[in-house]
N, C-alpha and C positions, 0 to 999 in steps of 0.2 A: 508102607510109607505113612509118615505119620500126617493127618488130619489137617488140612490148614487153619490157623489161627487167622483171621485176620486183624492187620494193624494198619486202618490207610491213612493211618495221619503222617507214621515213620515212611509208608511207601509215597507220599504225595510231598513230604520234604524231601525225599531222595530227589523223587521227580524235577521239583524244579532247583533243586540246592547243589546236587552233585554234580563233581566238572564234567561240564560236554567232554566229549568222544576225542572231538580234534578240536585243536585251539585255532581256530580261524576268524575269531571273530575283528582280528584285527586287518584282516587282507583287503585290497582294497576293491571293494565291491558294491554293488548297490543292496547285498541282501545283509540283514542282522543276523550275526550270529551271536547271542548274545553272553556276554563275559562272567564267569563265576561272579564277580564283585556285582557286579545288577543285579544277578539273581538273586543271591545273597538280600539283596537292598528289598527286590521284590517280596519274599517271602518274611524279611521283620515288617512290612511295612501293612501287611496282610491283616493280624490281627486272628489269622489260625490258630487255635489251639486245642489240644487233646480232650475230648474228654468221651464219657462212656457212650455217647449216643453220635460218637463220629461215623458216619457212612459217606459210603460215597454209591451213588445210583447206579444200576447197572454192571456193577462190579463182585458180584456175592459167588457166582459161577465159579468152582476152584479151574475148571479146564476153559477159561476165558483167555486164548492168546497173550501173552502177556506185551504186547504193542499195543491192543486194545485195552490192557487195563493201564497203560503207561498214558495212551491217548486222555482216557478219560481223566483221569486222575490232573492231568494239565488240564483241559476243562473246566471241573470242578474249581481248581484253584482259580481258575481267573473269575469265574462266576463267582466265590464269596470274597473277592477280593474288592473292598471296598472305592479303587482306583480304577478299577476295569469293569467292562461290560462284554458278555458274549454276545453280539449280535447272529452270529448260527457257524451251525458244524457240519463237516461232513459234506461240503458243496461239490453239487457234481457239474462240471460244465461240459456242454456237448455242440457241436454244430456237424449239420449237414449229418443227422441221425447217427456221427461218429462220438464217443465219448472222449474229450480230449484230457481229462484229469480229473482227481478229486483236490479238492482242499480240506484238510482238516479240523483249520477251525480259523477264525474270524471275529478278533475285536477291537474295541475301541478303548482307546487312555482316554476316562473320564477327566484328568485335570489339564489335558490339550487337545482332546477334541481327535486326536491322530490314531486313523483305522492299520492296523497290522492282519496278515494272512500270515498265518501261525502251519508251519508243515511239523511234523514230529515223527520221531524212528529212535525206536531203542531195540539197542543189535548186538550180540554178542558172535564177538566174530575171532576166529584162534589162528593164528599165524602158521598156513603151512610151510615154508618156509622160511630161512635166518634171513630174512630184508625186511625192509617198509615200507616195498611197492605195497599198493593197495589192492591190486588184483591178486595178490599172494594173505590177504584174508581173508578168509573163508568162514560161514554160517556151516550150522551143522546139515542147510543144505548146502551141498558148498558150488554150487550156481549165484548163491547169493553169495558176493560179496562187499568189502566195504566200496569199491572203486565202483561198480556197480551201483548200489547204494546211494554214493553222494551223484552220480548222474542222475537216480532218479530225482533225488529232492533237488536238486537243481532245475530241472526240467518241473517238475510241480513250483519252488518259486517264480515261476516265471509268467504260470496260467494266465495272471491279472493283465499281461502284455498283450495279448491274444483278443481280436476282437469278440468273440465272445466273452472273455471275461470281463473288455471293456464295459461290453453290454451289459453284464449283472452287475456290474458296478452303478452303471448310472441307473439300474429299474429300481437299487435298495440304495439310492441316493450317498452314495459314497463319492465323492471327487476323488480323493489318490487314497491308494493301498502301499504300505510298505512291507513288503515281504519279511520272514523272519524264520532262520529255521533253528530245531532244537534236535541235536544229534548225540543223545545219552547212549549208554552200554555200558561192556568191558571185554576186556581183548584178552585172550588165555596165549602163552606161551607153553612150550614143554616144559613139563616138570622140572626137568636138570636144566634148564636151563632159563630159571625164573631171575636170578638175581642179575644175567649178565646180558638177555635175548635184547635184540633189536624190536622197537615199537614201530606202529605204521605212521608213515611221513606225515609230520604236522601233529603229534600226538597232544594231548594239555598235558602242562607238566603234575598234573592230579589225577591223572586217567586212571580209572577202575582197572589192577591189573590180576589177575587170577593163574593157574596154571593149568596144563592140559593133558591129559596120560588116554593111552587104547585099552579098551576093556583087558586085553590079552597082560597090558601090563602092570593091570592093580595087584598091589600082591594081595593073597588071600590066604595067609596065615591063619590058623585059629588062636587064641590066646594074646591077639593083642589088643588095648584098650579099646575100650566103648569110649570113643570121642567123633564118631560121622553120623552125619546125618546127610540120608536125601532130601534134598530140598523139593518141597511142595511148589507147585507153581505161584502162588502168589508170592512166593519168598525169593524168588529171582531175582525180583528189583533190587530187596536189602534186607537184608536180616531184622525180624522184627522187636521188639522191645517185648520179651517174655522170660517169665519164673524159670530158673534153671531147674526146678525142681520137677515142675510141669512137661518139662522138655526131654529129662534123664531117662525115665522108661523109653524113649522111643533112639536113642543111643546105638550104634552097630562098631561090632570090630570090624577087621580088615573081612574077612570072611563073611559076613552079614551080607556086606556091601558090596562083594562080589556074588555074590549069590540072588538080591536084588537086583541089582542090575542087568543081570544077565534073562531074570525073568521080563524086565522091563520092556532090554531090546530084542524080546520075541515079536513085540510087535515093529514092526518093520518102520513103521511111521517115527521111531526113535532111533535116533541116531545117534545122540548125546543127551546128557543129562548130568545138573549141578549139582554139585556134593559140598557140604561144608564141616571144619574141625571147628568142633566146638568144644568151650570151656566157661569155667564159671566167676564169676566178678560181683564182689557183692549180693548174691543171690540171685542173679542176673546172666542169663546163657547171652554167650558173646561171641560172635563168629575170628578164629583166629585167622583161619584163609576156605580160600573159593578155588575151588577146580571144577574142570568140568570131564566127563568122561565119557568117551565119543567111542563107536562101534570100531569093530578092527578093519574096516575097509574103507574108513574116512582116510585122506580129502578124496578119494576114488568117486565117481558121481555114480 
């Protein structure tokens, strides 16, 4: 597999610029879910920009979760963002020696004074069946799903309600918290059936969509194009801004890629893994599409 490059400037614009999961931010509720067009607004308004000494802390680990580097990377953004302030991350609230939730992170809008409790999930989740119910998505563990999922972050924006939370609100001098959640991914359909599959209820009309095949059914011809590549974990998020020239040695045909992968899912802890068709643009590798390829006994638990 080839080497990760990292790119966290293109990964920390995906973060906050890519459309959420599901378009809800319109329902009516008391939690934000906040609309591409804000985001958008947030990220020109930033004052981020590329250059060779971009890092982001805590993030250099190629086998770091990629929820944890999705976490951080929103982090990051709000801390150099000259309109916000991180007041703290990661809160754990507990009563009666029980753990009732984490929060993941906690700021303030410098030009109104207004505290937000920030929850965040990036989830790639592949439809096992032709519907939209939500419990018919499934993670490649597929315990995890998306219906699942939104109960949790539901239940964590909620924490601040709880008189514990009351309490750490008034010890770090906070009057009211608005909740706000941010629920990034992409949702894999089968293969044959990318152009016509049902999405999950409530989808954005911009949703990351990808496709999904079982190891048993990648073909593995020899002799056809070097155009795949397994995607590295940091490249999950989004395909990075790199030399297609840099990228070309590390190229597989169909054969390759099944021969990889089957080494991969010797270890049991994989279940799937992202593949992408690449090609070239101006001297520039450019991802055509995203699959992912899941073990031959997935959705099975």
């Amino acid at each position: 597999m080839m080497p990760a490059v990292w790119d966290h400037y293109t990964a920390m614009r995906w973060a906050i610029c890519s459309a959420p999961f599901l378009d809800v931010h319109a329902t009516r509720s008391s939690i934000v879910w906040p609309s591409s067009q804000l985001l958008e607004q947030w990220w020109t308004t930033s004052g981020i920009w590329p250059n060779e000494e971009f890092v982001v802390e805590g993030c250099e680990d190629p086998q770091l979760p990629i929820g944890r580097y999705f976490e951080r990377l929103v982090a990051a953004f709000f801390d150099r963002h000259p309109d916000w302030q991180v007041i703290d991350r990661n809160v754990v609230l507990t009563a009666d020696g029980r753990t009732l939730g984490e929060c993941d992170l906690i700021v303030q809008n410098q030009l109104d004074g207004q505290c937000f409790q920030i929850e965040l999930a990036c989830k790639y989740y592949l439809g096992a069946a032709p519907n939209s119910d939500w419990s018919n998505w499934k993670g490649r563990n597929v315990r995890d799903t998306l219906l699942s999922k939104w109960n949790k972050l539901n239940d964590q924006l909620h924490l601040f309600d709880q008189p514990a939370g009351r309490d750490w609100l008034s010890a770090n001098g906070i009057e009211r918290i608005q909740p706000m959640g941010f629920l990034k991914g992409y949702a894999f359909v089968p293969r044959h059936e990318l152009h016509r599959a049902k999405l999950p209820r409530w989808h954005h009309p911009r949703q990351h969509v990808g496709w999904y095949v079982h190891l048993n059914q990648w073909p593995h011809e020899q002799g056809s194009p070097r155009q795949w590549l397994i995607l590295p974990k940091p490249w999950w998020l989004v395909f990075p801004d790199i030399a297609f020239d840099e990228l070309e040695p590390h190229l597989l045909d169909n054969r390759a890629v099944d021969e990889q992968l089957h080494l991969l899912f010797k270890n049991k802890r994989y279940r799937g893994w992202l593949i992408a068709q690449i090609d070239a643009q101006e001297g520039r590798a450019i991802e055509v599409s995203r699959g992912m390829v899941v073990d031959n006994t997935w959705p099975r638990a």
